[in-house]
C-alpha positions as a Markdown table, in Angstrom:
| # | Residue | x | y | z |
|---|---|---|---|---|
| 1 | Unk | 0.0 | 0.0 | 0.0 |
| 2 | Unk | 1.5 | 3.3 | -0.9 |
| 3 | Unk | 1.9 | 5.9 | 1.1 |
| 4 | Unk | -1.2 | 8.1 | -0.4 |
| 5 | Unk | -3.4 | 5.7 | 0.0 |
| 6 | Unk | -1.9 | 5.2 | 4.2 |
| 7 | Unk | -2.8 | 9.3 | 3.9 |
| 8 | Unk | -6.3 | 8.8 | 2.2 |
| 9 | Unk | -7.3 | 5.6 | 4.7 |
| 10 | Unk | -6.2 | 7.4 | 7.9 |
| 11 | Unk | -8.0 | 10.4 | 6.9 |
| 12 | Unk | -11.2 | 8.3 | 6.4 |
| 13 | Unk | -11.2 | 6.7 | 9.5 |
| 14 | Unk | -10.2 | 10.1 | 11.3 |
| 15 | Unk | -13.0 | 11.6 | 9.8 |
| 16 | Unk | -15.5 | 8.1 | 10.7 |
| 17 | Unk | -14.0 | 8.2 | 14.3 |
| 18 | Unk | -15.0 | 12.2 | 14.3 |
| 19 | Unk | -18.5 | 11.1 | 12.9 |
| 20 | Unk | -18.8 | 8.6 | 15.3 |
| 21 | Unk | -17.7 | 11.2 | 18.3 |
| 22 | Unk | -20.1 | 13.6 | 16.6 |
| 23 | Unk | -23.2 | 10.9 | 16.8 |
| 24 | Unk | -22.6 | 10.4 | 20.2 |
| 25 | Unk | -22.3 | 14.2 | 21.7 |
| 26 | Unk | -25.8 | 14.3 | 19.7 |
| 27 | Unk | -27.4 | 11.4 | 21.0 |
| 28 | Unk | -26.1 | 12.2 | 24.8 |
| 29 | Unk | -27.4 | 16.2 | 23.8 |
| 30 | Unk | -30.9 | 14.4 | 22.9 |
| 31 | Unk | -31.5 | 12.4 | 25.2 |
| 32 | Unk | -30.5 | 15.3 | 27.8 |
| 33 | Unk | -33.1 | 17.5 | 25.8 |
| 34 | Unk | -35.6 | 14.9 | 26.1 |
| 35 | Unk | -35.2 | 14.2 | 29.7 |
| 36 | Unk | -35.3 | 17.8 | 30.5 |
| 37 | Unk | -38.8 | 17.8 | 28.4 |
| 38 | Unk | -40.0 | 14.9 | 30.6 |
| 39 | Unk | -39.2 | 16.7 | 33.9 |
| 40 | Unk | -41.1 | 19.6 | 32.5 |
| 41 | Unk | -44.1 | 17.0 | 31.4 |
| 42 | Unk | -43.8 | 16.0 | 34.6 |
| 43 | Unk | -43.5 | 19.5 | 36.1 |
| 44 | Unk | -46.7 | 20.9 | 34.2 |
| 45 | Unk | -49.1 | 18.0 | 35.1 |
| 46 | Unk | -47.9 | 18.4 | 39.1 |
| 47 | Unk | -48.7 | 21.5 | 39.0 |
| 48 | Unk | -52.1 | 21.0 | 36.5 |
| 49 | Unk | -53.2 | 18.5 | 39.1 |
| 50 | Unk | -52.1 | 21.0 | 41.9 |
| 51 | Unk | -54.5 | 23.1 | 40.2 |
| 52 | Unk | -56.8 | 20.6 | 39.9 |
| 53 | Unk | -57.1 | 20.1 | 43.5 |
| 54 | Unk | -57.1 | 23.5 | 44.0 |
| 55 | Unk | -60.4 | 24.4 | 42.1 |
| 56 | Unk | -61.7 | 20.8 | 43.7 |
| 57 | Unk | -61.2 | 22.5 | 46.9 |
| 58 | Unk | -62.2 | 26.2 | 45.8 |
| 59 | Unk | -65.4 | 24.7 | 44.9 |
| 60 | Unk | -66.0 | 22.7 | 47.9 |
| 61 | Unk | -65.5 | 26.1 | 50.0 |
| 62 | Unk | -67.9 | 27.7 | 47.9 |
| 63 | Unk | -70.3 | 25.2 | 48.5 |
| 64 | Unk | -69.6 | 25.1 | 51.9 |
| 65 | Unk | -70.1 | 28.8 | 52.4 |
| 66 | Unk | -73.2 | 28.6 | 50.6 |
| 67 | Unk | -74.3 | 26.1 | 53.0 |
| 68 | Unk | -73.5 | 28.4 | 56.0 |
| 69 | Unk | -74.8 | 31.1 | 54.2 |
| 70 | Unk | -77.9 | 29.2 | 54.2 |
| 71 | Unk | -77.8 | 28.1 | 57.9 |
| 72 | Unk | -77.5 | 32.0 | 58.9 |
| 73 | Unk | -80.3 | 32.5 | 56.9 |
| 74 | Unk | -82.6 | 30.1 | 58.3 |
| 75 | Unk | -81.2 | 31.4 | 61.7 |
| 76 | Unk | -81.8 | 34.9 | 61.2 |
| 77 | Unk | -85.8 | 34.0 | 60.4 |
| 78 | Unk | -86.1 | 32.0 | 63.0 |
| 79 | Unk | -85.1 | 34.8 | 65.3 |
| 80 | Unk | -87.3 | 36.9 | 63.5 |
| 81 | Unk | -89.9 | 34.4 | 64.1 |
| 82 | Unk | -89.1 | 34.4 | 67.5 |
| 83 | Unk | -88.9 | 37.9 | 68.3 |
| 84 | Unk | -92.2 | 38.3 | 66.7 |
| 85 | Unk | -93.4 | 35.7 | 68.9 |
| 86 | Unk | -92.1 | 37.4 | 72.1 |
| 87 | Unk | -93.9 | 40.2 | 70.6 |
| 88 | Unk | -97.4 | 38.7 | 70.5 |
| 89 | Unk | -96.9 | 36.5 | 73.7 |
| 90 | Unk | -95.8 | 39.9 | 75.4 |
| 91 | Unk | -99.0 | 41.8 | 73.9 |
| 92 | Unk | -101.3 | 39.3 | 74.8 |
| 93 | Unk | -100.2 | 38.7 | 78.3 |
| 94 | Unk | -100.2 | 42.6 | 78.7 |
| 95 | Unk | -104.1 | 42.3 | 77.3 |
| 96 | Unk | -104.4 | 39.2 | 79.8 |
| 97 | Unk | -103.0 | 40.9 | 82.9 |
| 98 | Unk | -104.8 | 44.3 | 81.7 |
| 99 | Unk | -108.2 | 42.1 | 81.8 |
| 100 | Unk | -107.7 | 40.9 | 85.1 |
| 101 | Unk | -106.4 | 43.6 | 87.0 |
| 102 | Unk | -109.8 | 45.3 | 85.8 |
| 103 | Unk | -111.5 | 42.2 | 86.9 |
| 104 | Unk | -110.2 | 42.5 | 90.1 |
| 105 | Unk | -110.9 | 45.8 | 90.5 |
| 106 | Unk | -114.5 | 45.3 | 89.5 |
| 107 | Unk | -114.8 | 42.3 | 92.3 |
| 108 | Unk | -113.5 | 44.5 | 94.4 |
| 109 | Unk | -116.0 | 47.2 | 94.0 |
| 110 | Unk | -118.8 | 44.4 | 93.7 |
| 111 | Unk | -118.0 | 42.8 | 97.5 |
| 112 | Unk | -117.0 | 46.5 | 99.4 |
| 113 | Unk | -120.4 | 46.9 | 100.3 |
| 114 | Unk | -121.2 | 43.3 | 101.0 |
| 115 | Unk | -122.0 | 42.0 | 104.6 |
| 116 | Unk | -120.1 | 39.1 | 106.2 |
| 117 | Unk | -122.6 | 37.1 | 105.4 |
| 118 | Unk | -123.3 | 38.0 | 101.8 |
| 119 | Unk | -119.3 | 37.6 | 100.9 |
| 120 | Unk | -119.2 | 34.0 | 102.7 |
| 121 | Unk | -121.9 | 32.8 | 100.4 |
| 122 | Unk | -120.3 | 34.7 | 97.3 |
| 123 | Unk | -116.7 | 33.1 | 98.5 |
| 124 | Unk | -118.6 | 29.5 | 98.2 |
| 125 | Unk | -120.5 | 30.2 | 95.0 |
| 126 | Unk | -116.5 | 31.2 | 93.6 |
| 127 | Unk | -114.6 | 28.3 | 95.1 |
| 128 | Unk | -117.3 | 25.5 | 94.2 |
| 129 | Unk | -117.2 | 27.1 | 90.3 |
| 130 | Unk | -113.6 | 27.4 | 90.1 |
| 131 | Unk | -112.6 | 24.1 | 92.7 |
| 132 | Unk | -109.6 | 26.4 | 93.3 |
| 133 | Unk | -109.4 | 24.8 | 97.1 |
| 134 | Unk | -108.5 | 21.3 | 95.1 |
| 135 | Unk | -105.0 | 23.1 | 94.9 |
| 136 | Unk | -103.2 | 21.8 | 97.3 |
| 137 | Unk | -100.8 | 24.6 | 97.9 |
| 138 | Unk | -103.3 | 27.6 | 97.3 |
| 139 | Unk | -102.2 | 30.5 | 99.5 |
| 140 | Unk | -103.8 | 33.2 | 100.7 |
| 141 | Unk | -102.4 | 35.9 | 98.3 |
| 142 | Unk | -103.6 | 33.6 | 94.9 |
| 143 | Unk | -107.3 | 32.5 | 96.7 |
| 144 | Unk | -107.5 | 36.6 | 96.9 |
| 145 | Unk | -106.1 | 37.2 | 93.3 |
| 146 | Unk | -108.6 | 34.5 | 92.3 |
| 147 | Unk | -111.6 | 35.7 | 94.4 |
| 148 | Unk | -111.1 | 39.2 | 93.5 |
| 149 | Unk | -110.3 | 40.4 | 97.1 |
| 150 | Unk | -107.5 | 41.7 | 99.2 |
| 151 | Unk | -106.0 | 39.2 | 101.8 |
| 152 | Unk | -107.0 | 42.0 | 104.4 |
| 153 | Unk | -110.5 | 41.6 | 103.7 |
| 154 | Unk | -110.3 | 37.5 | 103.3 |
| 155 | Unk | -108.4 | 37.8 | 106.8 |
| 156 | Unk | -110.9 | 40.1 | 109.0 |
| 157 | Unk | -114.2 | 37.6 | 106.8 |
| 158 | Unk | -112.5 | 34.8 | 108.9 |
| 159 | Unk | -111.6 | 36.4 | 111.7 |
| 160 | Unk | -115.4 | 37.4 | 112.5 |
| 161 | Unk | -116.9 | 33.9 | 111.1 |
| 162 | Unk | -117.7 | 31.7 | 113.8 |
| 163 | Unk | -117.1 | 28.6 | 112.2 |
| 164 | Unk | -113.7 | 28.8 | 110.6 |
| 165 | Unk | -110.9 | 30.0 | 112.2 |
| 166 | Unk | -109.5 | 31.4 | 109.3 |
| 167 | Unk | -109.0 | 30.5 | 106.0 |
| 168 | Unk | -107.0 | 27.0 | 105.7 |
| 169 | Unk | -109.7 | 25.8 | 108.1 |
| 170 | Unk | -112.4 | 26.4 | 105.5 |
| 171 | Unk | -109.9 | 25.2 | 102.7 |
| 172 | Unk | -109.7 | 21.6 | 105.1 |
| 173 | Unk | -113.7 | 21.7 | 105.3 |
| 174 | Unk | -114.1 | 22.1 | 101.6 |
| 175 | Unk | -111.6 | 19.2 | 100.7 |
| 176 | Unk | -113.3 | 17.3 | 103.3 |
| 177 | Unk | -116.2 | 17.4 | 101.8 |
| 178 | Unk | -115.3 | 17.3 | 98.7 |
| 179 | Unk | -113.3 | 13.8 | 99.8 |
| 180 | Unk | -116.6 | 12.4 | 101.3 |
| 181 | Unk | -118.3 | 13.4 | 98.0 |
| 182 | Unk | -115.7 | 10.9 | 95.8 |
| 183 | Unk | -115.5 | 8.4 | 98.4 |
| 184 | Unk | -119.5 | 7.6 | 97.6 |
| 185 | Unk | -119.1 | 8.5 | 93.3 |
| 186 | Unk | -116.2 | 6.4 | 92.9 |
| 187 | Unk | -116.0 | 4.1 | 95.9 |
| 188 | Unk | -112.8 | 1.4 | 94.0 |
| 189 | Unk | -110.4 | 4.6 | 94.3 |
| 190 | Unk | -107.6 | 4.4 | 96.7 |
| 191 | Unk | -107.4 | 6.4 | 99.6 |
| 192 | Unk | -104.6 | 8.3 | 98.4 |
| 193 | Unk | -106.2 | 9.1 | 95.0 |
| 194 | Unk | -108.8 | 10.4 | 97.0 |
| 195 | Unk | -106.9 | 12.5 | 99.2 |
| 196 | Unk | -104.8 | 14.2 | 96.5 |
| 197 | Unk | -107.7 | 14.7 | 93.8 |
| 198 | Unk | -109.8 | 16.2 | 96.9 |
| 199 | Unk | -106.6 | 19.1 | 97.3 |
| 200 | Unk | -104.6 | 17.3 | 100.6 |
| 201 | Unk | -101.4 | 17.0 | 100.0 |
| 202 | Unk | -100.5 | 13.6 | 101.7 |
| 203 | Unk | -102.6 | 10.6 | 102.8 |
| 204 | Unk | -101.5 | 11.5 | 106.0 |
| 205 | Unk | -103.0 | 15.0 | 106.0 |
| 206 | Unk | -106.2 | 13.6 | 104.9 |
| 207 | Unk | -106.0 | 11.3 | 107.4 |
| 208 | Unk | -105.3 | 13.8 | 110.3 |
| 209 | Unk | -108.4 | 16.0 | 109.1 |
| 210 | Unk | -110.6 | 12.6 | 109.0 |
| 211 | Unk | -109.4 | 11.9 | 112.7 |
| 212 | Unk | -110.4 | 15.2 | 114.1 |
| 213 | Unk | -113.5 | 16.1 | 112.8 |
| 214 | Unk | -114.7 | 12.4 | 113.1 |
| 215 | Unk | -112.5 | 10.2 | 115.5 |
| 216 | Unk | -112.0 | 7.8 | 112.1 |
| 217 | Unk | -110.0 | 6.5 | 109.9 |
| 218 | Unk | -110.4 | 6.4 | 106.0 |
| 219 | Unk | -110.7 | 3.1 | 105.6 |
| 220 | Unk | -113.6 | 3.7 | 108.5 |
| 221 | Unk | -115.2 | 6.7 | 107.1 |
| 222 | Unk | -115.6 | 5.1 | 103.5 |
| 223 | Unk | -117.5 | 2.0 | 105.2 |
| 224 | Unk | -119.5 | 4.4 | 106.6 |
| 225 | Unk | -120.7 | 5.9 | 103.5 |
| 226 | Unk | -121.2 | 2.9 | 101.6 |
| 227 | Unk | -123.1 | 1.9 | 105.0 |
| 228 | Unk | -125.1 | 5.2 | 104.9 |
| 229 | Unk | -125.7 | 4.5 | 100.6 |
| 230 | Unk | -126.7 | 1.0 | 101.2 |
| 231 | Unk | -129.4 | 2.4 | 104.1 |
């Protein structure tokens, strides 16, 4: 082989070797390229799901404020409703209290003139139409509100009466009475249920006011009274 032909074949393969060199520096320079191009893919989705998620949750707030918007809505009526309410309730038990302070005022002037006599009878006709003495804890300030009386008139009606010592005493005869009257209507009831729907407050109250004012027992005075309704 001659010596041009050396030159010619060593210049070839210098030139296939640079080629070669050439081919790789681009295929390295690619694939760099592409990989950078992936980590942006891979960049832009993250953040494309990021806003994804963001708009997911965006909306849910929305939603969620609408819902409480909602709720302070219907709160705000109802305390419109309620307010009105008050309103009305307040109105009417102005009207209500106005009604009976004019009643009483009325009973008043009605009974100032009355006799002893006259406001014992109209006292009965009251409590017998109203049962109020069935109340077991009826003081004398609500039987006056109720009768349309002061207590200091209630008070000095007893105080001259010569049957009742005062006004619990006629409250015990009443509930008495009214006892003696269930006993004989509805003679399977219990003692106790007859006590307390008569206006004692205990058996044992009725039992006391049963002892005194006839030296029996209950269970003695009902077999009286079926007795007496047998006779």
């Amino acid at each position: 082989m001659s010596t041009q032909q050396v030159l010619v074949l060593a210049i070839v393969v210098v030139f296939v070797i640079a080629f070669v060199v050439t081919l790789i520096v681009l295929s390295a320079n690619t694939q760099k390229v592409i990989d950078a191009n992936e980590a942006l893919v891979e960049k832009h989705n993250a953040l494309l799901e990021r806003n994804l998620l963001q708009e997911g949750e965006l909306e849910e707030q929305k939603l969620a404020l609408e819902e409480q918007r909602g709720l302070i809505d219907g709160l705000r009526r109802q305390q419109e409703e309620l307010a009105a309410q008050i309103r009305n309730d307040a109105v009417d038990e102005l009207t209500r209290l106005q009604q009976l302070t004019r009643g009483h005022r009325e009973h008043i002037e009605l009974t100032a003139d009355m006799t002893d006599e006259q406001l014992m009878e109209y006292v009965d006709v009251q409590m017998e139409a109203t049962r109020m003495y069935t109340n077991p804890s009826l003081s004398l300030k609500e039987a006056a509100t109720a009768l349309g009386l002061t207590q200091k008139r209630i008070g000095q009606l007893f105080k001259h009466h010569a049957k009742y010592a005062n006004l619990n005493d006629y409250l015990s005869e009443k509930r008495f009475l009214l006892a003696c009257r269930l006993i004989r209507e509805h003679p399977q009831w219990k003692i106790e249920a007859v006590a307390l729907a008569a206006g004692f407050q205990t058996r044992r109250t009725f039992q006391d006011v049963v002892k005194s004012r006839l030296g029996l027992t209950p269970s003695q005075l009902r077999q009286s009274l079926c007795n007496q309704d047998l006779a």
